[in-house]
C-alpha positions in Angstrom: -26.2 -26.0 4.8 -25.2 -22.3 5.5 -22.0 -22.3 3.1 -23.9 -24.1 0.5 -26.6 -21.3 0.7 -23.8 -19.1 0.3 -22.3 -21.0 -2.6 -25.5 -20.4 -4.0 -25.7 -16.7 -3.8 -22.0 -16.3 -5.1 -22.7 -18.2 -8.2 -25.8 -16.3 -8.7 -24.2 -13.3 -7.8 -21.1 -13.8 -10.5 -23.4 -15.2 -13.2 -25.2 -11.7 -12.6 -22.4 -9.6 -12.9 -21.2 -11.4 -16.2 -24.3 -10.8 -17.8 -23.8 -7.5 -17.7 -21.5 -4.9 -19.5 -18.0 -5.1 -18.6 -17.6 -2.7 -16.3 -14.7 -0.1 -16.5 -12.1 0.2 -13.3 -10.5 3.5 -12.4 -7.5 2.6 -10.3 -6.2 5.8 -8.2 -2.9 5.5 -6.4 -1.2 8.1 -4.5 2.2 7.4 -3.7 3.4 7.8 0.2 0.0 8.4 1.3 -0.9 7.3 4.7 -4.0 7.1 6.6 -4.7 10.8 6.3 -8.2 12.0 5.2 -11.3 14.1 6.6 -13.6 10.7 6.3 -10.9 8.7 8.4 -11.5 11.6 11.0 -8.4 14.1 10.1 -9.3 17.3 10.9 -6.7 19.3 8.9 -6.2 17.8 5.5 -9.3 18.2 2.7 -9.7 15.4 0.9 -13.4 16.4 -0.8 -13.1 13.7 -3.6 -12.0 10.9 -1.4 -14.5 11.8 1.2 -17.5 11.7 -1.1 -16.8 8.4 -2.8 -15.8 7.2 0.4 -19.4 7.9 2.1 -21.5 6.8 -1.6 -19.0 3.3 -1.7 -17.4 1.4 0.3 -14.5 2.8 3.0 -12.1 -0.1 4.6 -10.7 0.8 7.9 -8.3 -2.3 7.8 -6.6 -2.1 4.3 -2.9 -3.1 4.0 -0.3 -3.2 1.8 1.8 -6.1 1.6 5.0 -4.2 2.1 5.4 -0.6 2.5 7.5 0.2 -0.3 6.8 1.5 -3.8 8.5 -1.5 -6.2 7.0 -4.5 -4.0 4.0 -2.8 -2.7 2.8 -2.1 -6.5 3.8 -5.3 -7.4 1.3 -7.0 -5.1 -1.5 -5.1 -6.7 -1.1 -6.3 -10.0 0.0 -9.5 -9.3 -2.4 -10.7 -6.6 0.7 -12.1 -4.9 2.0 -11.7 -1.4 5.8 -9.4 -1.9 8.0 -12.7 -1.0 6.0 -15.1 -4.1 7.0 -11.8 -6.8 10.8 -12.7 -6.7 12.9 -9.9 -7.5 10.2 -7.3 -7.3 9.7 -8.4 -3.2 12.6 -5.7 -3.6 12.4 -1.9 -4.0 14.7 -0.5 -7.4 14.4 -4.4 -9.0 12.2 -5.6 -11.9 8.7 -7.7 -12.5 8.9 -10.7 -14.5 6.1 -11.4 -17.4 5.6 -14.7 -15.8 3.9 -13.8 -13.2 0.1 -13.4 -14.1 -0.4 -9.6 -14.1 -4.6 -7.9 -14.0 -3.7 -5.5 -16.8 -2.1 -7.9 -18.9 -5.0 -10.6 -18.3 -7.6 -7.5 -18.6 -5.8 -6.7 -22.3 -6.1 -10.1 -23.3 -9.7 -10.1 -22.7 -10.5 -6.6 -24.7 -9.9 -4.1 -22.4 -8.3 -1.1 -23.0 -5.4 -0.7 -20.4 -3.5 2.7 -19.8 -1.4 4.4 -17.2 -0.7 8.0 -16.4 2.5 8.6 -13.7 3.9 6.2 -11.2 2.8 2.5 -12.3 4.4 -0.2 -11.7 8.6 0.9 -10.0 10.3 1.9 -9.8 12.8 -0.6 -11.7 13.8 -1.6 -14.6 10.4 -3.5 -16.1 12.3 -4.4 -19.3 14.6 -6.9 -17.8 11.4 -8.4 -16.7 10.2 -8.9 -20.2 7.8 -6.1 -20.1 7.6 -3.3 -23.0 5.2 -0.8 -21.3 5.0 -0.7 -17.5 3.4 -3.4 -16.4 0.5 -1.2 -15.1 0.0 -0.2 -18.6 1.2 1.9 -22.0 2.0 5.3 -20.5 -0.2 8.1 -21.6 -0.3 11.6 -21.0 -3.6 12.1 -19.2 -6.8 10.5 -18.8 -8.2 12.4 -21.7 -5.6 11.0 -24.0 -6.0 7.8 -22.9 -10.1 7.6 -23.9 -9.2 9.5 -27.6 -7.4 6.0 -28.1 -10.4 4.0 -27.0 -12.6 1.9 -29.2 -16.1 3.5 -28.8 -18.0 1.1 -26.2 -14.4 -0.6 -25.5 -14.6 -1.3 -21.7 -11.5 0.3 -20.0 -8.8 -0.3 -17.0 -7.0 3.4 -16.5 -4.4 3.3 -13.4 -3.8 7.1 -12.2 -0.6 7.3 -10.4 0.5 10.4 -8.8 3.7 10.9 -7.7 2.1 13.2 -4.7 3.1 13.5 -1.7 6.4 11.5 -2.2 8.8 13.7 -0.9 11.0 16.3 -1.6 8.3 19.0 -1.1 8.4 22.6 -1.3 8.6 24.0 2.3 5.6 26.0 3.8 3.2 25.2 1.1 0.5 23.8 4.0 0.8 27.5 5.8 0.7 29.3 2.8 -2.8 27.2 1.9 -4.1 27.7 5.1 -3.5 24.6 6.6 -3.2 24.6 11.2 -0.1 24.0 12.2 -1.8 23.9 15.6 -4.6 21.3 14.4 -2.0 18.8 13.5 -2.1 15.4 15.4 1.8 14.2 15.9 2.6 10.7 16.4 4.2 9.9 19.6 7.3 8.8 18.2 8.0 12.3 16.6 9.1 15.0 18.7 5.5 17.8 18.8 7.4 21.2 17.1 6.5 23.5 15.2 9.0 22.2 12.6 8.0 18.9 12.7 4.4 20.1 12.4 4.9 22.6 9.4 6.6 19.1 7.9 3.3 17.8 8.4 1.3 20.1 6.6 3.7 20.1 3.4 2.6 16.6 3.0 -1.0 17.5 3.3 -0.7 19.8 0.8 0.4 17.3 -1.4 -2.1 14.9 -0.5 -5.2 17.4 -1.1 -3.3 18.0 -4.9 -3.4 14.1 -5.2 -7.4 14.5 -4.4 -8.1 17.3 -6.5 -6.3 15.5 -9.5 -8.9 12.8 -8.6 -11.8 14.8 -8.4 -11.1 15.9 -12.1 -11.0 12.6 -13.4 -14.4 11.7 -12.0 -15.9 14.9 -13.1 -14.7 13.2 -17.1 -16.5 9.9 -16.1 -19.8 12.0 -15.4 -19.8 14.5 -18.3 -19.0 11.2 -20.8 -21.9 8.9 -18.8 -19.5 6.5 -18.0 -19.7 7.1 -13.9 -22.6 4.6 -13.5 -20.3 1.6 -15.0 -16.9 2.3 -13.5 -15.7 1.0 -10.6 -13.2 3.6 -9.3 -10.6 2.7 -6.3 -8.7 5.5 -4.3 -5.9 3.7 -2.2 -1.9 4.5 -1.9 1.2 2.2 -1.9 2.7 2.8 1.6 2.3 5.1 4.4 3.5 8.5 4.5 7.5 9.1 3.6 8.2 10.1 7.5 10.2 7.9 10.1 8.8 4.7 11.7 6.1 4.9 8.4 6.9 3.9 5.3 9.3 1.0 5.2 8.1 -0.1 8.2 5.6 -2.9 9.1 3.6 -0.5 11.6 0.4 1.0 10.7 2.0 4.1 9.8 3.9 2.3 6.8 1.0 -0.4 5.7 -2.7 0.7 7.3 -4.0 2.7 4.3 -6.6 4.7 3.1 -8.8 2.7 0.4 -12.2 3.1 -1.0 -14.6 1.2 -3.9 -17.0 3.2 -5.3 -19.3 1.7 -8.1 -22.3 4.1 -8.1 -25.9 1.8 -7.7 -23.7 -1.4 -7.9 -22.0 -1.5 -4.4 -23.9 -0.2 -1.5 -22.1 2.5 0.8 -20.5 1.1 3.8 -17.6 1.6 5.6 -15.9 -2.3 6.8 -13.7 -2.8 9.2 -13.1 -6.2 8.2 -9.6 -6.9 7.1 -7.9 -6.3 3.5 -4.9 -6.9 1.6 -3.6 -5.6 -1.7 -2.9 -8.9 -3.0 -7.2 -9.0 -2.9 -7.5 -6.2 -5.4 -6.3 -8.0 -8.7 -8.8 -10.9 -8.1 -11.5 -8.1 -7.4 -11.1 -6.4 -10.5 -10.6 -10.1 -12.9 -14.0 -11.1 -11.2 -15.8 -7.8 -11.6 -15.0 -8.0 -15.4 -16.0 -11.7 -15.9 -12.7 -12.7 -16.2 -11.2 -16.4 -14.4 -8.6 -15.5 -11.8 -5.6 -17.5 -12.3 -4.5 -20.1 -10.0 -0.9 -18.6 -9.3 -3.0 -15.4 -7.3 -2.6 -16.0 -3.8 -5.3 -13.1 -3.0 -8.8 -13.5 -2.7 -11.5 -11.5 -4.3 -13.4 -8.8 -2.0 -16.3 -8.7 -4.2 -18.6 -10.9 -2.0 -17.6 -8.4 0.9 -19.2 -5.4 -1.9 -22.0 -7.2 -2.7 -23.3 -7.5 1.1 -22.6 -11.9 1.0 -20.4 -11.4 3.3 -19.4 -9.5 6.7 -16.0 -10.7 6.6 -13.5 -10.8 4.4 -10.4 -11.6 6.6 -9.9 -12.2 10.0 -5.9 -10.8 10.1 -3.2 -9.4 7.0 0.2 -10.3 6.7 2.6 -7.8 5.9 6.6 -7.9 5.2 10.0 -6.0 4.0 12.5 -6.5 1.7 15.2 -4.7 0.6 14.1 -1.0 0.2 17.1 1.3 -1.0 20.6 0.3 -1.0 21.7 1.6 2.3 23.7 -0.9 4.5 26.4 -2.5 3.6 26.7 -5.4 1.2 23.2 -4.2 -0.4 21.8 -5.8 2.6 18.4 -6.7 3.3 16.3 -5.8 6.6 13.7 -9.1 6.3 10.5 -8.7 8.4 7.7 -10.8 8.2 4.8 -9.6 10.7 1.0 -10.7 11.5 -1.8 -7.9 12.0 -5.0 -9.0 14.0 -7.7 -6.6 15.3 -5.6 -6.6 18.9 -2.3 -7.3 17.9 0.7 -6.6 15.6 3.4 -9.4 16.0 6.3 -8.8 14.1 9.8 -11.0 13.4 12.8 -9.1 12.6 14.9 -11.8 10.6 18.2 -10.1 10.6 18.4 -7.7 14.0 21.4 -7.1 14.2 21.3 -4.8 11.0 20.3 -1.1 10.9 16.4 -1.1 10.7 16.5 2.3 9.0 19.7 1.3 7.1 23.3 2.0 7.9 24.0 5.5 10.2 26.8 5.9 7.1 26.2 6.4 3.6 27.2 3.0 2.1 25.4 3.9 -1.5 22.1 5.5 -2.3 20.6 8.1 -0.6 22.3 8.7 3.1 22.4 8.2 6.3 19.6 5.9 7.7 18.8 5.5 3.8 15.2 3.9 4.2 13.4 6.9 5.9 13.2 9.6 3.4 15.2 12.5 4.2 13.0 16.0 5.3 12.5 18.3 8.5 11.5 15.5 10.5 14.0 13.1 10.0 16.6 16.0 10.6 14.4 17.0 13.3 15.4 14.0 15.7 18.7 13.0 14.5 20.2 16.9 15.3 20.3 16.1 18.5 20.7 12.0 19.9 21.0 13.4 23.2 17.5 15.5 23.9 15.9 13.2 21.1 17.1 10.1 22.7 13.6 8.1 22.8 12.9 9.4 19.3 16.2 8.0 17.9 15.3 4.5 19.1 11.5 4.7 17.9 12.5 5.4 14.5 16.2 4.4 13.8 17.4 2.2 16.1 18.2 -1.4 16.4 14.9 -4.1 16.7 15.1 -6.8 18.9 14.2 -10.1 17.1 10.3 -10.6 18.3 8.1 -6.9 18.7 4.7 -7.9 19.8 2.0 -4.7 20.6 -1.0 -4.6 22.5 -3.5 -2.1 20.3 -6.1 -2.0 22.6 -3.5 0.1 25.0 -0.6 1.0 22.4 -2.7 2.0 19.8 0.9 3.9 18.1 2.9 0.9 18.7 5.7 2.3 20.7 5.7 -0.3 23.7 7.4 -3.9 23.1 5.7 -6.6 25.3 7.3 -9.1 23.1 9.8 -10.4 26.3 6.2 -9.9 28.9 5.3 -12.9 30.2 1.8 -11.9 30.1 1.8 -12.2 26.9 3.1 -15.1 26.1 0.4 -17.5 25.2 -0.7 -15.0 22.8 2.8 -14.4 20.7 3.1 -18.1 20.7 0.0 -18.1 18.7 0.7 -15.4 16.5 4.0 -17.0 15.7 2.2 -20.2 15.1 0.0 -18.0 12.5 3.0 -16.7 10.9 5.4 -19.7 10.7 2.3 -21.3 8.8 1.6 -18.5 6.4 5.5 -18.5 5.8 5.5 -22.1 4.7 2.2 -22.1 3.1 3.5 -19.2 0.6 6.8 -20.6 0.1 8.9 -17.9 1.4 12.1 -18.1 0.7 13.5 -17.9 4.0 11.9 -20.4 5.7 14.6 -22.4 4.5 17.5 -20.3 5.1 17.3 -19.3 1.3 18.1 -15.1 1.1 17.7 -14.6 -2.8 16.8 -10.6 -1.9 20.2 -9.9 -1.0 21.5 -11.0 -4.3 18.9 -9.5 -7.0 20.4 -6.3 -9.1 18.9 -2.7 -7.7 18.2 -0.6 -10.2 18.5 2.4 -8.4 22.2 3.3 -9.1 22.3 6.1 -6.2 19.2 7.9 -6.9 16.8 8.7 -4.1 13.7 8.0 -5.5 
């Protein structure tokens, strides 16, 4: 009786919504953003825009990506498909293929106008794909371009993708805006210096440009009236371009900021019920009217925004590919890994490779190729001896099972994976995972390692 009551609501709800005028979406993404604003509790970086949406919509504490990467990470969004289903593009430096059933392109063929300024879809090479225009949309110089285009009353799709706070950045631009060095909250797995601290600040700096950008694009919605009919999302690809973050499976690289806002439609609340990216391409089909296609593995969040629901998921799955070309052979590193609200379980596929890629250049980028290069990085591997436990938090060699207690090991620095104590509960979490694996078809359940053999794109750069 109790889920055909809530049948009942969600069909009333829908039927609602597609009564109404198409609503436009805003779709914000910084790229190498982590967790890092004043509404998530930071107390150094200002994030003004963020904050205020974040308090008027919706904020999710448990938001992840499905791999902390740019290529598949952006991928997932548009596709509604976990990074393993998207083929080549479960790759960083690879392409998207047409065939698979992309929001933008379904949002186009149902009268929207669709436009991109930056970083959309990539990076890659979109045209071997089949694609003509990134597959986030036609590429336009600002967001004010992009509406002299528009057919007046045309409902529109506009993805903003900064290219803040990827690195390189310009050193001491966090002190010279005033930013605390001594305010700055350092991961345990990064030694607490001054350098590494200043590093810190650099990438807020870049982060509070990112917001400010924003801020100016909402301040168009309001002085053209279209605020009150635009759904406007704030979110990033992967967690901040520092060791043990971004290309990782920890929190650092995949438990991002996100927030809905959709002013007198969605009521504020922050969730700490769980997301994935793969949920934001449904969301944004059914908030325009428009059927979800079969082939999308995600599930809209929209009954979690329109109060039907409490909970949206009770765990995320996240995963790794091939980021940059850095060990030998164009090798892999294949995770697959299972986030509940007490645990992260994680399977390293292939540990006897370099986790952080080879300590050798082999061909793009450098040294331990897959954490970006900078102060901090530099920091830790100057000196292996002093910086031993540092070295092995963010470079060294995984053992096959990582299991972490979050309740105790909130940072995720302490293996109980081999504790016997734990064993009934990383038998079930592998149970978990082996049945998403074969549910979702990935590849390498049987054996089958297609991500070692698709063409990077990259050629040696290091973005």
């Amino acid at each position: 009786m109790k889920s055909l009551w809530y049948f009942v609501l969600l069909l009333v709800s829908n039927l609602a919504l597609a009564q109404k005028k198409q609503p436009n979406i805003v779709f914000c993404i910084a790229d190498d953003w982590g967790k890092h604003a004043g509404v998530y509790g930071d107390k150094v970086v200002r994030t003004p825009t963020f904050d205020r949406l974040a308090r008027e919509g919706v904020l999710f504490d448990n938001a992840f990506c499905g791999a902390a990467s740019c290529t598949p990470s952006r991928a997932t969004i548009l596709t509604g498909r976990y990074p393993h289903q998207n083929e080549e593009s479960g790759n960083l430096w690879s392409t998207l293929q047409t065939k698979l059933p992309n929001y933008t392109t379904i949002l186009t063929q149902n009268g929207y106008q669709v436009g991109l300024q930056g970083k959309g879809w990539g990076p890659g090479d979109f045209k071997v794909g089949g694609y003509s225009n990134n597959p986030a949309g036609k590429n336009y110089k600002n967001f004010e371009d992009f509406l002299t285009q528009r057919t007046a009353g045309q409902p529109f799709c506009f993805w903003f993708g900064s290219s803040d706070p990827h690195r390189p950045y310009q050193k001491g631009t966090g002190k010279a805006a005033g930013l605390s060095a001594e305010a700055v909250k350092v991961p345990p797995y990064w030694p607490d210096n001054q350098e590494v601290r200043e590093d810190i600040l650099d990438y807020y700096f870049e982060v509070e440009r990112f917001d400010r950008e924003v801020g100016l694009i909402v301040k168009k919605l309001e002085e053209m009236g279209e605020l009150d009919n635009t759904l406007i999302v704030m979110t990033s690809d992967n967690g901040m371009p520092f060791p043990r973050a971004k290309a990782t499976v920890y929190d650092a690289g995949t438990n991002l900021p996100l927030m809905m806002y959709w002013k007198n439609q969605i009521k504020p609340q922050r969730t700490a019920s769980f997301v994935s990216f793969i949920d934001l391409a449904p969301t944004f089909l059914e908030i325009a009217g428009v059927k979800v296609p079969d082939t999308m593995t995600g599930k809209s969040v929209w009954p979690l925004l329109n109060n039907q629901t409490k909970n949206h998921r009770n765990e995320v799955f996240v995963e790794r590919e091939r980021h940059a070309n850095v060990r030998h052979g164009n090798l892999s590193f294949p995770v697959r890994a299972i986030r509940t609200k007490d645990y992260l379980y994680i399977q390293n596929l292939a540990p006897d490779r370099w986790p952080a890629g080879d300590p050798q250049l082999w061909h793009s980028v450098g040294a331990y190729g897959d954490v970006d290069d900078g102060p901090t990085k530099q920091e830790i591997l100057k000196d292996s001896i002093q910086y031993k436990a540092f070295y092995e938090w963010c470079f060294g060699k995984r053992l096959s099972e990582e299991l972490y207690d979050l309740k105790n090991d909130p940072s995720q620095i302490k293996n109980v994976a081999q504790s016997t104590k734990y064993s009934k509960i990383k038998n079930e979490l592998s149970l978990k995972l082996s049945n998403w694996r074969t549910q979702t078809q990935d590849p390498r359940v049987a054996n089958q390692a297609p991500f070692e053999t698709y063409p990077y794109y990259g050629e040696g750069v290091k973005r």
